[in-house]
N, C-alpha and C positions, 0 to 999 in steps of 0.2 A: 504494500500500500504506500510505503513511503518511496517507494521506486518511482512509483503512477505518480505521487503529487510532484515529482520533485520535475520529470520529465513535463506533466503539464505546467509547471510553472516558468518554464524556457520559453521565452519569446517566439523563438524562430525555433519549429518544432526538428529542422536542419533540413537538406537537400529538397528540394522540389522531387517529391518523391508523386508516381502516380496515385490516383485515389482508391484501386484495389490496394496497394499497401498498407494506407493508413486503417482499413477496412479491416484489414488482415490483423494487422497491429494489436488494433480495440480488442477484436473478437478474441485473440489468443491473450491475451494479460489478463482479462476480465474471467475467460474461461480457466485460465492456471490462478488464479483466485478466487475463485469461486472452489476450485477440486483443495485447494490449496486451505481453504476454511474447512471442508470436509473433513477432512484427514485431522485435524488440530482440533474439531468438535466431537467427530463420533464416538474417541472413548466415553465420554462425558455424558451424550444427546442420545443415540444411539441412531435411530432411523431420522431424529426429531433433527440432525446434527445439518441433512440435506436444505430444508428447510429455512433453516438458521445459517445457512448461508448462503442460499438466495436473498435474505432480504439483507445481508449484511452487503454483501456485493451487489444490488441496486442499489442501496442508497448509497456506497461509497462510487460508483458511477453515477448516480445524480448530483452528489457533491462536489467530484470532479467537472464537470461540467461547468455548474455555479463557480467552482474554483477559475476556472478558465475566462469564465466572461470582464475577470480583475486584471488580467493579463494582457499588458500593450501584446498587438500584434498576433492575438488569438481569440478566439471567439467561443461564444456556447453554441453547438450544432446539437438542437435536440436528436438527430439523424444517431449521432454519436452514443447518444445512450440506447437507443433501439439495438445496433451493431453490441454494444456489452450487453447487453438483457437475451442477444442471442447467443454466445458466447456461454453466458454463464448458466442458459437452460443446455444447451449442448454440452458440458461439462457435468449437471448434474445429473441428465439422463445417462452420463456413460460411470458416473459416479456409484446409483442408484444401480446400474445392469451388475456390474462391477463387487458393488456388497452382498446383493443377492447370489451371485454366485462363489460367494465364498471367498473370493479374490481377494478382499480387502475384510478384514475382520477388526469387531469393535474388541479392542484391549480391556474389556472392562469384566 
């Protein structure tokens, strides 16, 4: 998380890169934080861990956003939260396939 604010608080997000990249970008950080909150709740949560971190990673992708609109030379694209909101459902369906088969077990 501190990765994401520090990268959206950089003016010039760098290279004129195309817009499938920054696409790419959103969806993969959003989705490795999203599995990434899984894995650090389920001893604790259990199933409940998925959950609880969907709503932890929208709103840290809404806040990001907000964060961005204070930033000369960057903007809030709400486009931008839609790209992490799929990210991090795509991450928790393969989270969710994942514990059910056993793959990933709650330490508790």
């Amino acid at each position: 998380m501190a990765l994401i604010f520090v990268l959206s608080a950089e003016s010039s997000p760098g290279p004129q890169l195309p817009a499938f990249t920054r696409v790419i970008a959103h969806f993969s950080e959003y989705a490795l934080l999203a599995a990434l909150w899984v894995w650090a709740l389920l001893p604790a949560l259990g199933m409940r861990a998925v959950w609880a971190a969907a709503a932890i990673s929208f709103v840290y992708a809404l806040s990001d956003e907000y964060h961005q609109s204070f930033v000369s030379g960057r903007d809030s694209d709400p486009l931008d939260v839609v790209v992490d909101t799929a990210g991090i459902a795509a991450s928790l369906i393969a989270c969710r396939f994942a514990i059910a088969r056993g793959a990933v077990g709650s330490r508790r």
